[in-house]
N, C-alpha and C positions, 0 to 999 in steps of 0.2 A: 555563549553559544549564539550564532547568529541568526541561524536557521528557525525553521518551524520546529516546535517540540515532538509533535507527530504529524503523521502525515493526514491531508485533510479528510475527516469522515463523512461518509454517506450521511447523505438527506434523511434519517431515516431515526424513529425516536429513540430503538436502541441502541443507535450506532453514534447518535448524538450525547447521549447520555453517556454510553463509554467513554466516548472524549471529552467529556466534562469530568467525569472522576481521574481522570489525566491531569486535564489542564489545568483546572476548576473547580477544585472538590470543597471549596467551599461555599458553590454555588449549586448542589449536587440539591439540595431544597428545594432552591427557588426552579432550578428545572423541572424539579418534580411537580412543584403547582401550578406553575405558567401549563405541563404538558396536560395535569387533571383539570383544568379552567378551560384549556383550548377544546379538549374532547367535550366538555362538558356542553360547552356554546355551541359545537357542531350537530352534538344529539337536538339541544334544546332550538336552534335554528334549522336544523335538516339541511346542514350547508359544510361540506370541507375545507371552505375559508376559513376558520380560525385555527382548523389545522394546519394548514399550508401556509398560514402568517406566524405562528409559532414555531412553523419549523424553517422558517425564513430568516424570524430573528433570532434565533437559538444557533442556527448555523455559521450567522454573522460576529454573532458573540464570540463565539471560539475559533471564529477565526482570527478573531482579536489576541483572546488569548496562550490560540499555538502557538504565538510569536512574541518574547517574552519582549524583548524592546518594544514590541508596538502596545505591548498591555499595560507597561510599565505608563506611557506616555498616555495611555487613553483614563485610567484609572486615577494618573496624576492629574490631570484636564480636570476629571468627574469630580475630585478633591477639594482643589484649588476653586473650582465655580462653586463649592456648596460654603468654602470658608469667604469669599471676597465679600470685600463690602462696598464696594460701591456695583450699580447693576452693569456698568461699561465692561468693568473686569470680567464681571461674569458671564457677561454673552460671549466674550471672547475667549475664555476658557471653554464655553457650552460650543462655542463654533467649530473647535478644536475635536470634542467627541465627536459632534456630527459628522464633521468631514473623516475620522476615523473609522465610525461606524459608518458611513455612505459605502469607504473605499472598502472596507470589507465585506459588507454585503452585495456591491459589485464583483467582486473577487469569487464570492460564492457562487452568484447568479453564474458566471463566463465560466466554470468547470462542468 
């Protein structure tokens, strides 16, 4: 399949989360604490910036993942930079995610 797995979800926790247990169900955890860590910071700052950064990179993430080639690619990057052994390799491996994650979190921002 070429395409996106689903179509992309609302900005929104449980509509993000739906699309995690889609896409991602094995990150259906770390969703769940990234989401209780953001609320947490919000109460304990009086600010819905770490809400709105959470659901910034949570969005970007699956946007990653609705797209099985480009997850495959972005997760092989994350892989590869945690096995290299020299640090050359590795930032070029890590430069690989970044620019993955950029282009998806662009992609999110422009809907």
């Amino acid at each position: 399949m070429n395409g996106p797995l689903i179509p992309c979800s609302e900005r929104s926790p449980g509509a993000l989360r739906a699309a995690c247990a889609v896409v991602a169900p094995q990150l259906l955890a770390a969703y769940d604490q990234a989401k209780d860590q953001a609320l947490a910071e919000a109460v304990e700052h009086g600010s819905l910036s770490p809400v709105h950064a959470y659901l910034a990179h949570w969005a970007a993430l699956l946007e990653i993942e609705r797209h099985p080639e480009t997850a495959r690619a972005y997760h092989r990057a994350e892989y590869l930079a945690q096995i290299a052994t020299l640090p050359e390799e590795a930032r070029e491996h890590l430069a690989k995610v970044a620019a993955i994650y950029r282009d998806a979190a662009w992609a999110v921002r422009a809907e």
